[in-house]
C-alpha positions as CSV (number, residue, x, y, z in Angstrom):
1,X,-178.8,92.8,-89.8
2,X,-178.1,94.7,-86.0
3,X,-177.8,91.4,-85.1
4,X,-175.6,89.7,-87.3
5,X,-173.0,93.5,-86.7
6,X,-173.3,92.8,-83.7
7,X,-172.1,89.2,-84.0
8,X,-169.1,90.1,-86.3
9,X,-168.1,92.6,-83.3
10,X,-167.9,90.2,-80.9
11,X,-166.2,87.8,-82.9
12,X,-163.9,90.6,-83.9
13,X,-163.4,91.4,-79.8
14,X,-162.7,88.0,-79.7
15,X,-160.1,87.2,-82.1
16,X,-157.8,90.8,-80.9
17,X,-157.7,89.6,-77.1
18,X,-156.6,85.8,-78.3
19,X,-154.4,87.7,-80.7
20,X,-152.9,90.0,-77.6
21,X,-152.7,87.0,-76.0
22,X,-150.2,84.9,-78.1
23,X,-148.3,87.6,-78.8
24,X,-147.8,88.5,-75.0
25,X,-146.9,84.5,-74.8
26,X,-144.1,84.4,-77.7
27,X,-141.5,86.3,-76.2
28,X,-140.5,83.2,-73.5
29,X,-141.9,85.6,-70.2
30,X,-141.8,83.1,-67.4
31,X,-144.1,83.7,-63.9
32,X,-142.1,86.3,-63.0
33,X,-142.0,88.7,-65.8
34,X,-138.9,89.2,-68.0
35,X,-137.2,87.0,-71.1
36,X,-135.3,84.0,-69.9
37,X,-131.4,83.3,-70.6
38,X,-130.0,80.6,-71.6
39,X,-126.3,79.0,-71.3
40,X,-123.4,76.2,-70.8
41,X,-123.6,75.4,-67.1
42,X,-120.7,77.1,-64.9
43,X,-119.4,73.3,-64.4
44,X,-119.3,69.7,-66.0
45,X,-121.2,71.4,-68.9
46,X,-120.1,68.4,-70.9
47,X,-118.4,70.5,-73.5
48,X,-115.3,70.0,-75.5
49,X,-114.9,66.3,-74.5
50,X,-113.3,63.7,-76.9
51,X,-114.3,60.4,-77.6
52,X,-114.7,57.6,-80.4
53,X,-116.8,57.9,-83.7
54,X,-120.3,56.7,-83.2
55,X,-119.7,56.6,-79.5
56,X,-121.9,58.2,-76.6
57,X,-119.8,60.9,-74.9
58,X,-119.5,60.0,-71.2
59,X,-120.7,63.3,-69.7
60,X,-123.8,64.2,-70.9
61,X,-124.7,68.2,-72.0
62,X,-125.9,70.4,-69.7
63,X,-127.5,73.6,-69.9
64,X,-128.5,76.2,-66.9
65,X,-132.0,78.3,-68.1
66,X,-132.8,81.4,-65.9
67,X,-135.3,84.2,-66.0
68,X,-134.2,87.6,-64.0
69,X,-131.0,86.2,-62.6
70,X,-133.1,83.0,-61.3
71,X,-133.5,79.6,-62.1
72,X,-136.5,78.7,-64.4
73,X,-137.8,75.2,-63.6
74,X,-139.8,73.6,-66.4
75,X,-138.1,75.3,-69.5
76,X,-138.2,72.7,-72.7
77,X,-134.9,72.5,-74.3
78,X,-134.7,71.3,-77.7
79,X,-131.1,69.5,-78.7
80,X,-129.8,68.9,-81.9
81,X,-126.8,68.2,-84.1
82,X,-125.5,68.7,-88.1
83,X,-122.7,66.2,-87.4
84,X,-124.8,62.6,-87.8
85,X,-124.7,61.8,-84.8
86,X,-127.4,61.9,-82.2
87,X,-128.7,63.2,-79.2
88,X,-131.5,61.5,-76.0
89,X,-133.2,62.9,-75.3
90,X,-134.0,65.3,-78.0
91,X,-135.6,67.4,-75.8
92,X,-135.5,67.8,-72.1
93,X,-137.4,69.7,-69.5
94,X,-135.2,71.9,-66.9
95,X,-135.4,70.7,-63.2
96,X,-135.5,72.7,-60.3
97,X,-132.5,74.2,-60.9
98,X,-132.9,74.9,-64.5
99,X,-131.0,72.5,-65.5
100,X,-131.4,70.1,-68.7
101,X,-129.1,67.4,-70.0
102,X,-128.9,65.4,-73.0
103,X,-126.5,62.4,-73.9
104,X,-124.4,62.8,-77.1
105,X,-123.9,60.3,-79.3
106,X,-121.3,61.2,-81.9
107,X,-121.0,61.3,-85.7
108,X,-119.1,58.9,-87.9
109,X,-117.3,61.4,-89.6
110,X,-113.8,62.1,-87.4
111,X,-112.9,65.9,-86.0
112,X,-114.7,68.4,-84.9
113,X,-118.3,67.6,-84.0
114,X,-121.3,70.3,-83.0
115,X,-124.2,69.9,-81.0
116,X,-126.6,72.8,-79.3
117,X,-129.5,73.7,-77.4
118,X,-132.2,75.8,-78.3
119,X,-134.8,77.6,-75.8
120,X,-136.9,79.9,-78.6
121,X,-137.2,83.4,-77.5
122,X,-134.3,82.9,-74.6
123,X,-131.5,85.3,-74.3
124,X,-128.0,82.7,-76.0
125,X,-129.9,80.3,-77.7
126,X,-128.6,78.2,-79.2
127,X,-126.1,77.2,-76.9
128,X,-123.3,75.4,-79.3
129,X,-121.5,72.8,-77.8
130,X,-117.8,70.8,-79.7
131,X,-116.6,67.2,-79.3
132,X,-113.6,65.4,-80.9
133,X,-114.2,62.5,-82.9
134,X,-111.8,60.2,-82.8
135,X,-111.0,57.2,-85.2
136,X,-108.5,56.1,-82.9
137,X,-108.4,54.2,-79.9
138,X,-110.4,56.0,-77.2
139,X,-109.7,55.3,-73.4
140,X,-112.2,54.3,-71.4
141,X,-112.4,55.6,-68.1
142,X,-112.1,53.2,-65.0
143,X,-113.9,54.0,-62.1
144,X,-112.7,53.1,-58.3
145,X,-113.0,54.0,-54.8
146,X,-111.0,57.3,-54.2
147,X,-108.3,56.1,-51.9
148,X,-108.6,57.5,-48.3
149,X,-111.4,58.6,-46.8
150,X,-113.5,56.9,-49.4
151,X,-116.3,55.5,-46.8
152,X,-115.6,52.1,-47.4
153,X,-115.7,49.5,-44.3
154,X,-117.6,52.4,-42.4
155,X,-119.7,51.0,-38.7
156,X,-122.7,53.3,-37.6
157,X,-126.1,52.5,-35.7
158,X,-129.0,50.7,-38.1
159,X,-130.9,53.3,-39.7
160,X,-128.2,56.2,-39.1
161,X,-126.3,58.4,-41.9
162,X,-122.5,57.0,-41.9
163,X,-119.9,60.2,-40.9
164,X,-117.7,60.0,-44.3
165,X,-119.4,60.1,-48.0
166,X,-118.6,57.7,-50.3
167,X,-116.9,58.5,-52.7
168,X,-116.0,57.6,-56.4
169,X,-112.8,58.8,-58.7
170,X,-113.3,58.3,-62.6
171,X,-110.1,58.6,-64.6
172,X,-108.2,56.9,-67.6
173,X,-104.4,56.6,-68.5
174,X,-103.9,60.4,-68.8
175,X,-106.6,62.1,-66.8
176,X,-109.3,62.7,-64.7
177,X,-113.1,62.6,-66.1
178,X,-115.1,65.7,-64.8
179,X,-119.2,66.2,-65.7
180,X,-119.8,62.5,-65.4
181,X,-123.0,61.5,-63.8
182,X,-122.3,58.6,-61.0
183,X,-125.4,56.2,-59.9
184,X,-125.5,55.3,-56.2
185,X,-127.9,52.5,-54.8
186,X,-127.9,49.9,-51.4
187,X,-130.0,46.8,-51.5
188,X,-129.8,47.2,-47.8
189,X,-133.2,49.0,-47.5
190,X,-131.1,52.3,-46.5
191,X,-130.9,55.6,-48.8
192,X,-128.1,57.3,-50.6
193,X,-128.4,60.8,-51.1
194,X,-128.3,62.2,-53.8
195,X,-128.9,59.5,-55.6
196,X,-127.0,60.5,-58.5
197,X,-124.2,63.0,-58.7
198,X,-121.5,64.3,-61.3
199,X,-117.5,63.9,-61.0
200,X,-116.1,67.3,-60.4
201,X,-113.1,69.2,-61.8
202,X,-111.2,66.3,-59.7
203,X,-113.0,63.8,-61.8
204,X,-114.8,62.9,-58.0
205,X,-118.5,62.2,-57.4
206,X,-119.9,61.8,-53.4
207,X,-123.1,60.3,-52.0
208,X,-124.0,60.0,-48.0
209,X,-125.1,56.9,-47.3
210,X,-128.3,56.4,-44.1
211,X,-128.0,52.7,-43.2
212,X,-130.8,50.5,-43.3
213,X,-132.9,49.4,-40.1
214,X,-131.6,45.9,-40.1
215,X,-128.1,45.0,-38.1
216,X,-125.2,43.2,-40.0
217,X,-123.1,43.8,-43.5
218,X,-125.0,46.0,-45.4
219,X,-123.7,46.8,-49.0
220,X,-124.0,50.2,-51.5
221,X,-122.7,50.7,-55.0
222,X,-122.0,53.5,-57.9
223,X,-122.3,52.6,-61.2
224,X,-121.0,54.2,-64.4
225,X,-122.3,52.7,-67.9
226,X,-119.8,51.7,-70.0
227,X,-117.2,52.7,-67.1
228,X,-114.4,49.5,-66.5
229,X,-115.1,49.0,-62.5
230,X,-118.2,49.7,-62.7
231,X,-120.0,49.1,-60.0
232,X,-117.7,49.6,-57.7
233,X,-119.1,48.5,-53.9
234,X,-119.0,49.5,-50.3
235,X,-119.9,47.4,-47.5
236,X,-120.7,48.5,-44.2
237,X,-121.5,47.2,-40.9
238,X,-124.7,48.3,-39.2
239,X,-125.0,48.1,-35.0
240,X,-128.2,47.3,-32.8
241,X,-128.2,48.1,-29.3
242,X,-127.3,45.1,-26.8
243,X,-130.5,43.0,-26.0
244,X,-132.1,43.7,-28.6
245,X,-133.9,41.2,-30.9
246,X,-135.1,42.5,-34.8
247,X,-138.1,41.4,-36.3
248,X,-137.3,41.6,-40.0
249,X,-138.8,40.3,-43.3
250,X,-136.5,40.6,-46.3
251,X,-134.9,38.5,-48.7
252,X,-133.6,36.2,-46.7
253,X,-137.4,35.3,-45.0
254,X,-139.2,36.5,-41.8
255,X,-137.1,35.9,-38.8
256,X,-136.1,37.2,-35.4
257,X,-132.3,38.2,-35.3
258,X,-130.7,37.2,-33.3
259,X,-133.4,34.1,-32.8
260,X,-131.7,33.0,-29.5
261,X,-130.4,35.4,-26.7
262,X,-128.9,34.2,-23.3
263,X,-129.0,37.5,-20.6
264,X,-128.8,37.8,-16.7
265,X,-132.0,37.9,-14.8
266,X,-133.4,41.3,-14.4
267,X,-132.2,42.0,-18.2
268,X,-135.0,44.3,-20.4
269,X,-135.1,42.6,-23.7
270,X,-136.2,45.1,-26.8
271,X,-138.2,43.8,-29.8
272,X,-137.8,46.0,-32.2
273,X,-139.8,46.0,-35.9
274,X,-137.9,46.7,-38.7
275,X,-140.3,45.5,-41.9
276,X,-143.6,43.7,-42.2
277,X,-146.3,43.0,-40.2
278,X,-145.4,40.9,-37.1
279,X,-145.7,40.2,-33.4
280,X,-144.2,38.7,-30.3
281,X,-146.1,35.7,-28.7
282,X,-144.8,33.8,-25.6
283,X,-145.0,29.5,-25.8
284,X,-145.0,29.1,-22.1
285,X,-144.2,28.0,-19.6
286,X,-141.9,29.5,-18.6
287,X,-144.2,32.8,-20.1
288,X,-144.6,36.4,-20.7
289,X,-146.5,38.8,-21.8
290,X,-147.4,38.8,-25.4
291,X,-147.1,42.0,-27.6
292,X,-150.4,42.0,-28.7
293,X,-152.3,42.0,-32.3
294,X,-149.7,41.8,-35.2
295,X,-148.7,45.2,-36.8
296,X,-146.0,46.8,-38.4
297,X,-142.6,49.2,-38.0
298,X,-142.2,51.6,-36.4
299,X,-142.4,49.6,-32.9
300,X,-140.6,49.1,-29.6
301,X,-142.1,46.1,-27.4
302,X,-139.7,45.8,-24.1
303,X,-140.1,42.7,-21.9
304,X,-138.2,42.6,-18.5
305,X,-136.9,39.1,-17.4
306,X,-136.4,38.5,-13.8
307,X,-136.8,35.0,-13.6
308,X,-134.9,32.3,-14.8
309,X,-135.4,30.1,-17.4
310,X,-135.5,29.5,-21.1
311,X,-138.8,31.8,-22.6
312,X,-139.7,30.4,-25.7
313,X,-141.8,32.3,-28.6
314,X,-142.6,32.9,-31.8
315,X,-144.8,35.2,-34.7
316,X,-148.1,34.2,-35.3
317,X,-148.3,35.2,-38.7
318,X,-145.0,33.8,-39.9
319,X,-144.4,30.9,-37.5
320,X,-145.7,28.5,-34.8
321,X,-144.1,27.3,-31.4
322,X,-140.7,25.6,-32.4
323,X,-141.0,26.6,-36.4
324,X,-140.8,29.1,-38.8
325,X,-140.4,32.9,-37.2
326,X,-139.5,31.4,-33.7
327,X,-136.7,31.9,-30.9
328,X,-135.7,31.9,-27.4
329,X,-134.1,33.5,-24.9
330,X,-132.2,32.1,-21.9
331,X,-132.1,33.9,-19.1
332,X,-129.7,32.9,-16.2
């Protein structure tokens, strides 16, 4: 029987602390102590826009969660509407800078429409968002370069961020479209950053574009679903320094570019590695010295031609003397 009390104690010690527990954990305290707070962001919050009946709303929602004046990262937001229409995600998980977003798809009833966000236990919630339905004829936004200092046609060393942003207007017949997110990509093995970003009150959007290692036309774009125009692209050109020879594997095949190079004896000649595993070996004669066991970017091999002659060579691992990955260079 002392046993068996004592048992029903423990148990009884058991169940208050789990009890204590939850009820410490139902308020929405985050790390750092305090209820969190939940509202519209201060910009492109998405709300009030119009657009057609059973149509996705260009700019998506957006809510900004913080806790003591700070944003809370990793808040789930629940979204919902009474108007038929739907929201996607239905939930959402702020970022790092306690933000969430959803994308609106409205109703099939015309007029007003609501939508909210709900944090449980956070200071505003639910946030209630409007949109117009419209039965009408909606516009759809075109989106284009913005005129001027756009970035387009830009020049800048391989593998070096470009001076001016591109940049993106999205508007229709009557007006600009703020709080819509833009998509930036290159195919030219460079970076845009960030690689997404929303029009502002101007109805702009920017990205800086880093080049990719590889000299020539290199292309990005920015992409808006649904958007006429979309994608709009940018082409730049990228610079190598003089007497220099690329060893590049891409779409377009392994290859040295240039493959042929005429210089003046005494020239140093720079092989540079921009992707994949290569190397440098001289045919002979005329001959130099080879760059050793294949391997990959980043690498610099410099050869110094005093002699004249036409030096012949080629990759091991993606050509042979005279074929595939193979080149020259005269020197006079």
């Amino acid at each position: 029987m002392l046993r068996l009390t004592k048992g029903r104690w423990f148990v009884g010690v058991q169940l208050g602390v789990l009890s204590a527990m939850l009820a410490c954990g139902g308020d929405n305290a985050g790390p750092g102590g305090g209820s969190a707070a939940i509202a519209k962001t201060a910009t492109a919050s998405g709300d009030a826009q119009t657009g057609g009946v059973g149509v996705a709303l260009f700019a998506p929602l957006r809510v900004a969660v913080t806790q003591g004046g700070a944003a809370l990262a990793g808040a789930m937001v629940a979204w919902s509407t009474s108007s038929g229409g739907s929201l996607a995600p239905p939930s959402s998980i702020t970022d790092a800078n306690g933000i969430a977003t959803t994308v609106w798809t409205l109703g099939a009833t015309a007029g007003d429409q609501t939508a909210q966000a709900a944090l449980p236990g956070a200071t505003g919630s639910p946030v209630v968002f409007h949109a117009t339905a419209s039965s009408g004829q909606v516009l759809v936004p075109t989106l284009a370069k913005a005129g001027g200092a756009d970035g387009d046609g830009q020049t800048g060393a391989a593998g070096s961020a470009l001076p001016v942003p591109l940049a993106v207007l999205l508007a229709d017949a009557n007006d600009v479209r703020p709080g819509v997110t833009v998509s930036w990509a290159t195919t030219g093995g460079g970076t845009l950053s960030p690689t997404s970003s929303v029009t502002d009150a101007t109805g702009r959007a920017t990205s800086t574009w880093t080049l990719g290692p590889a000299g020539g036309a290199q292309t990005a774009t920015a992409s808006v679903s649904g958007a006429t125009g979309s994608p709009v692209t940018f082409t730049a050109t990228a610079t190598v320094p003089a007497n220099t020879i690329q060893l590049i594997d891409d779409v377009n095949g392994p290859r040295f570019e240039p493959s042929t190079l005429t210089v003046p004896a005494g020239t140093t000649v720079s092989f540079v590695w921009v992707s994949s595993t290569h190397d440098v070996t001289s045919d002979g004669p005329p001959s130099f010295a080879s760059s050793g066991a294949p391997n990959g970017p980043p690498r610099t091999y410099q050869v110094t031609f005093n002699t004249a002659g036409t030096y012949a060579f080629h990759c091991s691992v993606h050509g042979a003397p005279g074929t595939g990955m193979h080149g020259t260079i005269t020197v006079q």
